[in-house]
C-alpha positions as CSV (number, residue, x, y, z in Angstrom):
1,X,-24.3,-32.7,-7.3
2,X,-26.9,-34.0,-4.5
3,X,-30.1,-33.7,-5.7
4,X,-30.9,-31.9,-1.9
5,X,-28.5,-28.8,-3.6
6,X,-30.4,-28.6,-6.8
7,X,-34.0,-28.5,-4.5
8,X,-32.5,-25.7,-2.8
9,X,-31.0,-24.4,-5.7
10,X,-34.9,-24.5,-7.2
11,X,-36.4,-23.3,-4.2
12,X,-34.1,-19.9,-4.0
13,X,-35.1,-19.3,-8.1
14,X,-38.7,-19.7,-7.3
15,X,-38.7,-17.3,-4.6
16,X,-36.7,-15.0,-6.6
17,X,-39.5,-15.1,-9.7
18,X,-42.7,-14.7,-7.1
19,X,-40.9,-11.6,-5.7
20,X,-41.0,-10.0,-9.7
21,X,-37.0,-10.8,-9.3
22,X,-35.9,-13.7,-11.8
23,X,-32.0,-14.0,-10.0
24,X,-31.7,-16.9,-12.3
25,X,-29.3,-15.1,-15.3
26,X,-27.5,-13.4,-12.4
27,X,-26.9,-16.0,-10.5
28,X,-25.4,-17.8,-13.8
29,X,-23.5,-15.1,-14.9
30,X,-21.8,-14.9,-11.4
31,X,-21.1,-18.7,-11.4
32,X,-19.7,-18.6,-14.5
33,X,-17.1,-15.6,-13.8
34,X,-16.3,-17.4,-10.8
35,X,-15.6,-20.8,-12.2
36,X,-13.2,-18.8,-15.2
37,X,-11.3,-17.4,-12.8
38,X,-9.7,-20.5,-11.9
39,X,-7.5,-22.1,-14.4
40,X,-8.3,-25.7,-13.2
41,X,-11.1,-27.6,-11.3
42,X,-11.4,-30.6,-9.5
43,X,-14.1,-33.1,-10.6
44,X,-16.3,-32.3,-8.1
45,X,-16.2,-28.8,-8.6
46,X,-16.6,-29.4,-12.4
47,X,-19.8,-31.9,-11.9
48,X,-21.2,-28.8,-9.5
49,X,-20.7,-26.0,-12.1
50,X,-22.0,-28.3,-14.7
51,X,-25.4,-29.1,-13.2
52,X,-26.3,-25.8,-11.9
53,X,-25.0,-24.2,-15.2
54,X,-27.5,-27.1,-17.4
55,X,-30.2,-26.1,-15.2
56,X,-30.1,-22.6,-15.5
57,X,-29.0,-22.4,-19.2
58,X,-32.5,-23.9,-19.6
59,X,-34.4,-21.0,-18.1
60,X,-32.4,-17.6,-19.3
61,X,-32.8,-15.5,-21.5
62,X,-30.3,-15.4,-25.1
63,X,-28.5,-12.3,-24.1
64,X,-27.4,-14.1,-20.2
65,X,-26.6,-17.9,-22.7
66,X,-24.2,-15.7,-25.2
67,X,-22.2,-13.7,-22.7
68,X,-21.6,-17.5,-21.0
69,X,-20.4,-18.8,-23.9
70,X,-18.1,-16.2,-24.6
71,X,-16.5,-16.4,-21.1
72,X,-16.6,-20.2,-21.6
73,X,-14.8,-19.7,-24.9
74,X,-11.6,-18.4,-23.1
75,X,-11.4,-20.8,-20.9
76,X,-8.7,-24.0,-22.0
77,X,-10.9,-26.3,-20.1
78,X,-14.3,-25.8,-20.2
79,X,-17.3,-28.2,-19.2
80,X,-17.5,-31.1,-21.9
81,X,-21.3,-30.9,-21.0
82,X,-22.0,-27.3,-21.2
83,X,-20.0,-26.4,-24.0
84,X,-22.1,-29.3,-25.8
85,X,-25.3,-27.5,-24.3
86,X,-24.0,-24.2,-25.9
87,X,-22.8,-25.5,-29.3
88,X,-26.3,-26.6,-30.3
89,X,-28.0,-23.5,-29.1
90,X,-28.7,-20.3,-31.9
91,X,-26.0,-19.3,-33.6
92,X,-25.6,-16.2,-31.6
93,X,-24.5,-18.4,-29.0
94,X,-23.4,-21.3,-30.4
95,X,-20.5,-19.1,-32.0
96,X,-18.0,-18.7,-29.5
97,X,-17.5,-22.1,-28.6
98,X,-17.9,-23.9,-31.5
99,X,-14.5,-24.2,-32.6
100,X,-13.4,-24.8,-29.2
101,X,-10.8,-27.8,-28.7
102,X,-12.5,-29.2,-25.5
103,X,-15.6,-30.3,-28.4
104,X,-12.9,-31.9,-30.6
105,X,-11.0,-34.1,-27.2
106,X,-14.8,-35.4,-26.7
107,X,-15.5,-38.0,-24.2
108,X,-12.1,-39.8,-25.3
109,X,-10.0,-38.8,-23.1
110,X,-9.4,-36.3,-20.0
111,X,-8.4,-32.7,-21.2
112,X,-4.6,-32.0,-19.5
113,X,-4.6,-29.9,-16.8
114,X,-3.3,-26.6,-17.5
115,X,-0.4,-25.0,-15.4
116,X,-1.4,-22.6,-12.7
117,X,-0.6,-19.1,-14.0
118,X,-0.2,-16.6,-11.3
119,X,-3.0,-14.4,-10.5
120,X,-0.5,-11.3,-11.0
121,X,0.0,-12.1,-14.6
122,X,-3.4,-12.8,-15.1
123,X,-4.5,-9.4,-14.2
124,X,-1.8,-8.1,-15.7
125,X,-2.7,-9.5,-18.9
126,X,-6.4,-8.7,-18.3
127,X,-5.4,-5.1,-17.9
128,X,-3.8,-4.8,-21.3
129,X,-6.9,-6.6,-22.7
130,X,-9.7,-7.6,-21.3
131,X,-10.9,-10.7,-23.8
132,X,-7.2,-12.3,-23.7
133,X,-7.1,-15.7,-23.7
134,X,-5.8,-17.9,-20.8
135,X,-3.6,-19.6,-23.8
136,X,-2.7,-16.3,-24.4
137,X,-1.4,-15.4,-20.9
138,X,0.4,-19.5,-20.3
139,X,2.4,-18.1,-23.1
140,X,3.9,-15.6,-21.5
141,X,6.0,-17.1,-18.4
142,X,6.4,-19.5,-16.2
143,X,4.3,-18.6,-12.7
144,X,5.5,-16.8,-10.2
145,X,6.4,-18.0,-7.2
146,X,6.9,-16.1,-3.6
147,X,10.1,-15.9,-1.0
148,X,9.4,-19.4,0.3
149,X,8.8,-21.1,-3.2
150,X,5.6,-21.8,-3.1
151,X,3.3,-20.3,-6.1
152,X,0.5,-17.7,-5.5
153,X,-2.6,-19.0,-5.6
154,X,-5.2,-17.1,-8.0
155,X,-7.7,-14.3,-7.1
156,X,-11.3,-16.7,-6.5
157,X,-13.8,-13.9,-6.9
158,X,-13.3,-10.7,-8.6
159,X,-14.5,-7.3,-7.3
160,X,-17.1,-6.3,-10.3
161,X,-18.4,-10.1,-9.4
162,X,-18.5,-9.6,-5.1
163,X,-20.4,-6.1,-5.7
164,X,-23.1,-7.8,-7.9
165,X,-23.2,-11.1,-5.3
166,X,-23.6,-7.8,-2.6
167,X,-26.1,-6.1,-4.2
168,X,-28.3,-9.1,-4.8
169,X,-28.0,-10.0,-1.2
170,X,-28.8,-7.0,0.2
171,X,-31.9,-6.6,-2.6
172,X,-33.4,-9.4,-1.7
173,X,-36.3,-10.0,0.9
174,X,-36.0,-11.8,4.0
175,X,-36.7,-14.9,2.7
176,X,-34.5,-14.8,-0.4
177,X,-31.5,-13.8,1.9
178,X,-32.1,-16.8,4.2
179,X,-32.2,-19.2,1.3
180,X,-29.1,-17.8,0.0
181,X,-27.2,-17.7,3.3
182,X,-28.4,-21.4,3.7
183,X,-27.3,-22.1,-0.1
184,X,-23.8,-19.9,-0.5
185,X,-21.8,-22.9,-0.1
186,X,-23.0,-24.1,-3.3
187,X,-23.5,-21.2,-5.4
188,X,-20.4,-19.7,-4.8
189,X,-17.5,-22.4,-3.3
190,X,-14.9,-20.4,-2.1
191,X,-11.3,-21.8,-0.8
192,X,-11.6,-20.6,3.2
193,X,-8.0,-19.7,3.2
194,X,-9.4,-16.0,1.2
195,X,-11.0,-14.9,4.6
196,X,-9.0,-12.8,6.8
197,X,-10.7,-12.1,10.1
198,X,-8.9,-10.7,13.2
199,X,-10.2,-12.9,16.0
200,X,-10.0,-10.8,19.3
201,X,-11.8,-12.3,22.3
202,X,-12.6,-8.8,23.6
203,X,-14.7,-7.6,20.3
204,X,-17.6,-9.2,21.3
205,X,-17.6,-7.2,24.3
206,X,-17.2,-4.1,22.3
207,X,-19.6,-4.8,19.7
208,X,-22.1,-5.4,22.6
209,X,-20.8,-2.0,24.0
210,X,-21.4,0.2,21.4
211,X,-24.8,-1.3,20.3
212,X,-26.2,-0.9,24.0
213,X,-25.3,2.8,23.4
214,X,-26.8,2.4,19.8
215,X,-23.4,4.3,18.9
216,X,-23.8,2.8,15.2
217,X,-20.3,4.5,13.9
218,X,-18.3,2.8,17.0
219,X,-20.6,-0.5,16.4
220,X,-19.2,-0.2,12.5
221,X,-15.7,0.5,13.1
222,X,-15.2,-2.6,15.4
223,X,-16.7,-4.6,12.5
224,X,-14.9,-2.9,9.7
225,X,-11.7,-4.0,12.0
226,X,-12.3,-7.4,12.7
227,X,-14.1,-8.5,9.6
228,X,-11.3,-6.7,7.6
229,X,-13.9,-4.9,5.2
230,X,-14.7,-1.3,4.3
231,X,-16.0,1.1,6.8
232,X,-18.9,2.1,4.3
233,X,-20.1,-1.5,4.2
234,X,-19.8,-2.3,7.5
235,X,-21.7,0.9,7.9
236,X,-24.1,-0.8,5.2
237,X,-24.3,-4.3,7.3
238,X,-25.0,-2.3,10.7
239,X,-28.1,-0.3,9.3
240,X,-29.5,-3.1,7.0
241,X,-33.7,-2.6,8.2
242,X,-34.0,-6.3,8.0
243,X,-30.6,-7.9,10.1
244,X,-29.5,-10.7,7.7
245,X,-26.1,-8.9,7.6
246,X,-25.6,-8.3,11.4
247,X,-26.0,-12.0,11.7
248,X,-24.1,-12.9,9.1
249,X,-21.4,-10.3,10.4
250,X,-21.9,-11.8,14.1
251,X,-21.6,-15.5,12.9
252,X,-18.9,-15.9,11.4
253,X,-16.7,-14.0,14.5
254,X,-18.6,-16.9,16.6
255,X,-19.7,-14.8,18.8
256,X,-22.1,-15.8,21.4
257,X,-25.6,-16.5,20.8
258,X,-26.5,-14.0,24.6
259,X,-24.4,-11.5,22.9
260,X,-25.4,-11.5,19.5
261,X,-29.2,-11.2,20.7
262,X,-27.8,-8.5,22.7
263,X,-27.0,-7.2,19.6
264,X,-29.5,-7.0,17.7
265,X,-31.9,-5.6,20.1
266,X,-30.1,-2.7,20.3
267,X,-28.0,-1.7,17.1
268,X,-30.9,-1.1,15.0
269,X,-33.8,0.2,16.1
270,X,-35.8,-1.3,13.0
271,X,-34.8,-4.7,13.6
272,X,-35.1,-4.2,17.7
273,X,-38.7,-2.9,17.9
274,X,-39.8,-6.3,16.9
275,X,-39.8,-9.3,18.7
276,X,-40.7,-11.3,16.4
277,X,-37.6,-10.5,13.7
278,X,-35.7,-10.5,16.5
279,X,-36.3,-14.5,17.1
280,X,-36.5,-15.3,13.7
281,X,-33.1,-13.6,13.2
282,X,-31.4,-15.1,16.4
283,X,-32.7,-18.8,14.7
284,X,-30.8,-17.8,11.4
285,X,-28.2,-17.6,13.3
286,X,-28.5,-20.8,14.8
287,X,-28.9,-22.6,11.3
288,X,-26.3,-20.5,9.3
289,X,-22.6,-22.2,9.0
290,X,-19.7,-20.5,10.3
291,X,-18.7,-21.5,6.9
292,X,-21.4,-20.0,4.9
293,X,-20.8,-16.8,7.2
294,X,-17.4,-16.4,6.3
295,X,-18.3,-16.7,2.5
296,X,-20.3,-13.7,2.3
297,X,-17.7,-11.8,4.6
298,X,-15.1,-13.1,1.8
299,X,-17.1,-11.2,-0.8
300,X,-17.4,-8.6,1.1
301,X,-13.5,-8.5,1.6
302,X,-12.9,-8.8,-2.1
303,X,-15.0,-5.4,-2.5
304,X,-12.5,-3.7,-0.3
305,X,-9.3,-4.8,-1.9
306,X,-10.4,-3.0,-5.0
307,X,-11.3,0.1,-2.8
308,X,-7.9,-0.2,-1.0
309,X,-6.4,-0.3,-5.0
310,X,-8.3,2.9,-5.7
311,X,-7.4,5.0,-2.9
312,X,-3.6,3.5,-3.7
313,X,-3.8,5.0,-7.3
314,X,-5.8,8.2,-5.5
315,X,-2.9,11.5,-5.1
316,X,-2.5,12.6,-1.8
317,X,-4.3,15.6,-2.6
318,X,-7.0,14.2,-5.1
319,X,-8.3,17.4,-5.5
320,X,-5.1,18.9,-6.1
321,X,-6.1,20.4,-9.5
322,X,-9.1,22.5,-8.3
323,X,-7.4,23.9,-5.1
324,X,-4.8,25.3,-7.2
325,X,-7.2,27.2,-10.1
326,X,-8.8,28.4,-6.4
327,X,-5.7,29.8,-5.3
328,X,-4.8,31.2,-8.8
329,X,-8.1,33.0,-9.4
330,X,-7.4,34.9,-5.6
331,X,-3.9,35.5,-6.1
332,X,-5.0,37.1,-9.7
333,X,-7.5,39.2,-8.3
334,X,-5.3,40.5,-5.0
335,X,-2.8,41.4,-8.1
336,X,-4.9,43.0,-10.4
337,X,-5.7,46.8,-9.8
338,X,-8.8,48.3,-8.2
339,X,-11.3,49.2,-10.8
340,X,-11.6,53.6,-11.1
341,X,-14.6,54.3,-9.4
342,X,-16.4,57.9,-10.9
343,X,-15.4,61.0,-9.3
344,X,-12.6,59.1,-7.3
345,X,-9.5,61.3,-6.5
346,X,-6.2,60.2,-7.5
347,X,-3.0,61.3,-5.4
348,X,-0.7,63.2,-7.4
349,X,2.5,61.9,-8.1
């Protein structure tokens, strides 16, 4: 890890603590549900988890060390160095990982790489029981493989973990959301084959259409479309007060810098008012990657898969059950006879 990553990595805590926000177990639980969900690591992304992780460890709370451990404690092939850390912590914590065959392979000898179990069985498994073991699930098959023979690759980030990387980015200040744009590459490595985009030369154009006419639904459902996320957080990204998103959105469909200025002019009347967000924005653009764009549109993406699951599972008619006790209750009353009303006549028969 470059000591340059661990500055920023220091300067994005402290900001977090002056603004009454400590991000620091968050940012470590969220590191370490991303680093369990792959079955194997290279070195590099290993030595990366392992210094942030030691770093952070340091500075949280018990509660944020134990719930590590025990996600740690699943894993075949943990961090030598952190489940060291974690062994000699309070026993609370220590627990989990004590008996954990990573401490008892030591520094001898490199721990065998485990075989890629499809992400299909994995969730699979997880659905059956959530604390299985990933011994538990190599047990159960070989992987999967598709049509062409090669295996599926794993799920990287998991919904319940993209909603609370969302909701930390969009709770931050202006300052805290630059330094995490600037930093996402590091906190949260992500393989760039996981973002779908639908590159059209003519969005641009239409973007800058329907913001000129500050037609925010039209603005949102060009960006839902091309970024391939959920109407309701494009919607979200469209009438964030501070523009991070919109930028974020706007950079990684490289569009151009005229038109994304353009842009942010005019979509939002909070962010176009002023002049001065306006520049400081438009330079965030010019210092964000492409890359680091794309990574928080992949978390974004991985919110909508579980949305697309849930309206999948949804019925047709979700609402089926209360429609038909409506229609009952007036086909029952229609049926039932008129009440007798005092001094009312009846026909004779």
């Amino acid at each position: 890890m470059e000591s340059s990553s661990l500055s920023r990595l220091d300067n994005f805590t402290r900001l977090g603590l002056r603004s009454g926000f400590d991000v620091r177990p968050t940012l470590l639980r969220v590191l370490t549900d991303l680093y369990v969900q792959k079955l194997t690591h290279t070195p590099d992304e290993e030595q990366q988890y392992t210094e942030l992780a030691l770093r952070l460890l340091d500075a949280v709370d018990v509660a944020t060390r134990a719930a590590v451990a025990a996600r740690l404690a699943r894993h075949l092939s943990p961090p030598l160095r952190v489940i060291e850390h974690l062994a000699g912590d309070l026993p609370d914590v220590a627990m989990p990982v004590r008996g954990h065959p990573v401490l008892q392979r030591g520094h001898s000898a490199e721990p065998p790489a485990p075989p890629i179990v499809p992400a299909a069985k994995v969730r699979e498994a997880q659905a059956r029981d959530p604390d299985v073991r990933d011994a538990d699930i190599l047990e159960r098959g070989k992987a999967d493989e598709d049509d062409d023979g090669t295996r599926q690759a794993p799920d990287v980030l998991g919904a319940d973990v993209a909603s609370e990387l969302n909701e930390l980015f969009f709770a931050a200040t202006a300052d805290e959301r630059r330094l995490i744009l600037l930093n996402l590459e590091v906190a949260v490595p992500l393989p760039m084959d996981r973002v779908r985009l639908i590159r059209d030369g003519g969005v641009g154009q239409r973007l800058e259409t329907a913001a000129l006419g500050r037609d925010r639904e039209e603005f949102a459902q060009h960006l839902a479309h091309s970024l391939q996320i959920s109407r309701a957080q494009a919607l979200r990204v469209a009438g964030d007060e501070l523009g991070e998103p919109i930028v974020t959105a706007v950079k990684a469909l490289n569009l151009p810098r005229d038109v994304v200025y353009r842009i942010l002019l005019f979509v939002n009347t909070t962010v176009g008012h002023s002049v001065e967000r306006v520049h400081a924005l438009a330079a965030l653009y010019d210092e964000m990657t492409t890359r680091a764009a794309e990574h928080m549109v992949a978390i974004w993406q991985a919110m909508q898969r579980t949305q697309r699951a849930v309206a999948r599972h949804r019925p047709l008619l979700w609402n089926d059950e209360a429609r038909v006790s409506a229609r009952t209750a007036a086909a029952t009353a229609r049926r039932a006879p008129a009440a007798h009303r005092p001094g009312q006549r009846r026909d004779a028969s």
